[in-house]
N, C-alpha and C positions, 0 to 999 in steps of 0.2 A: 227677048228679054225674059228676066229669070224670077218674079215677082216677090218680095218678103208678104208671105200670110200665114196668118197661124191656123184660123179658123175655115175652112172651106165651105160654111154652110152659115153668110149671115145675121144676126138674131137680136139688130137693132142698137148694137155695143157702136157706140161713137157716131158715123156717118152711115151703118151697116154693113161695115166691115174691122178687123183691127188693124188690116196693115197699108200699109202704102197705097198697096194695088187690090182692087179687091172684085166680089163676083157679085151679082146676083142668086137667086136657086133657080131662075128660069134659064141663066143663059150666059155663060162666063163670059168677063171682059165689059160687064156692061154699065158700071159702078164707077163713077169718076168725083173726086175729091181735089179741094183744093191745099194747094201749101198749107193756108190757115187754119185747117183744118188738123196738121199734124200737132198737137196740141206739146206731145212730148218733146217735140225739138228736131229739125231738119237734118241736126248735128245727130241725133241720140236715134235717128230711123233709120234703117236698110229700105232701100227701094228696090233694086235690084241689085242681080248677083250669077255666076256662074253654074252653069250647068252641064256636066258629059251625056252628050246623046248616047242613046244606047246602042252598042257596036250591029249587034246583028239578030236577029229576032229568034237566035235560038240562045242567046248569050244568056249567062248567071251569075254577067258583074254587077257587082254592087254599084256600081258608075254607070250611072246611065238604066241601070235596070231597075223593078219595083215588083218589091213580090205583095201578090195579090191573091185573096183568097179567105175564108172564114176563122181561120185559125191565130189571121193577125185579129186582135185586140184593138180600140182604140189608145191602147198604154206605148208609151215611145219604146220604154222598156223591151216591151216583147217584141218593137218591129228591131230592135238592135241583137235580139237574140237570133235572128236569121240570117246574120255571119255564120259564116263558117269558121271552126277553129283552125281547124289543117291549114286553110289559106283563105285570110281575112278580106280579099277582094271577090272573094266570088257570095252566094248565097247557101245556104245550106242546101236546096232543092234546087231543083229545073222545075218541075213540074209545076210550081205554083206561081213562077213569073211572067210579069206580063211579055206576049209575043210585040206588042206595040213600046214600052220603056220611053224615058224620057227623054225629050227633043227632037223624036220621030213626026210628029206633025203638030209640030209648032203654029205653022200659020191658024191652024184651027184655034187654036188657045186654049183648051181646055186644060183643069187643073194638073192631072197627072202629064201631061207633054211639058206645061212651060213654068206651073208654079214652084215656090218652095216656103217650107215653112222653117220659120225660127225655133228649133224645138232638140233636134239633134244637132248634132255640131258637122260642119263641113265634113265630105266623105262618109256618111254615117249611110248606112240602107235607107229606101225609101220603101214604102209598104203603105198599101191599100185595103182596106177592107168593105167590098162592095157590098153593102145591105141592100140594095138594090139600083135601079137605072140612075136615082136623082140622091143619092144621102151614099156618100164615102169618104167618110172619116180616113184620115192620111196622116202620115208624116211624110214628105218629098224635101231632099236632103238639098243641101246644095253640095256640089262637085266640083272637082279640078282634078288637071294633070300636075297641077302643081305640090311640092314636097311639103305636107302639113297644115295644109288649109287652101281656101279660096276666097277670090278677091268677090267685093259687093261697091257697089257706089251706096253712099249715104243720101237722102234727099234732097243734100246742103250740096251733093254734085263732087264729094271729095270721094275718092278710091281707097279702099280700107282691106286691108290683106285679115281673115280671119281666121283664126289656127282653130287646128283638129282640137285643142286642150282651152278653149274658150267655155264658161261656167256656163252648162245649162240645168241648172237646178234641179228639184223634184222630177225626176223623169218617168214615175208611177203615175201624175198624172194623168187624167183622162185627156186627150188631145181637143173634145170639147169642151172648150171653154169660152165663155160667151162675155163676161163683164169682169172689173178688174184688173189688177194686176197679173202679170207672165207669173207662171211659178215657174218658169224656166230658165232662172237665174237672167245673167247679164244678155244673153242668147236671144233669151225671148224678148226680154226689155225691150231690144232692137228692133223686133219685128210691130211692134205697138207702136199704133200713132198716137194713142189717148189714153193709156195704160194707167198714167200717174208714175211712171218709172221715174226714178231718180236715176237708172244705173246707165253708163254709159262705159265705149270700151274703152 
């Protein structure tokens, strides 16, 4: 399972976390919420969602792959500027992506294997910036093979097809963000269980 989070680090915002599914700092997976809890609306959350594992551990698809390193930023922006122009499925580099990419060990759960956050739109790069062992500010994309987007189940259990051209607002952004509303348009709304969103897809 593919989890809606925005925040991987958190900081007391609703039940201590914003989305669906969410971590502790000690030890992913360890954070469990109930329906009633989803304040915004079972209809208006993503719980989960797809993801392309990463083909092979020298790969520089953006499917499946996450580039990682000091140079991404916590801004969505700059982990979108590491497409490539020449051919928008790969990464600008090798050198800086992870040899592990995501859905490679899933069963462990950690956040770069199996989460995702609401922040970039479906297909979009995934990018890490490790500060160090415990604090990695991310954006982890969700993915498909499919043409234009990918599919998520809502909480309410209904399957919702989400296109590459879905509004993700302000993407300057810091990707910390701890209380409040998404400023990532209707995107992020969805990943919030207690947001205050009105917006819905």
């Amino acid at each position: 399972d593919h989890h809606a989070y925005k925040d991987i680090t958190p900081r007391g915002f609703c039940q201590g976390g914003r989305g669906a599914f969410t971590v502790t700092s000690s030890f992913p997976g360890t954070m469990f919420i109930s329906l009633s809890a989803l304040t915004d609306g079972t209809s208006n959350t993503v719980a989960i969602g797809e993801c392309v594992t990463m083909p092979s551990a020298s790969s520089n698809k953006i499917k499946g792959g996450i580039y990682t390193g000091t140079a991404f930023s916590t801004s969505p922006s700059a982990c979108n500027g590491y497409r490539s122009s020449s051919d928008p499925s790969v990464f600008t580099t090798t050198t800086s992506v992870s040899s592990t990419g995501r859905g490679s060990n899933y069963a462990y759960g950690g956040n770069d294997y199996t989460y995702f956050n609401t922040i970039l739109p479906p297909n979009s790069p995934s990018c890490q910036y490790q500060v160090n062992s415990s604090s990695r500010p991310a954006c982890y994309s969700l993915s498909s093979f499919h043409s234009g987007g990918a599919n998520v189940v809502l909480a309410d259990g209904a399957v919702q097809f989400i296109s590459e051209t879905i509004d993700c607002g302000d993407l300057t952004y810091s990707t910390d963000i701890t209380t409040g509303q998404s400023p990532y348009g209707v995107w992020g709304a969805m990943g919030s269980i207690c947001g205050g969103e009105s917006k819905s897809l």
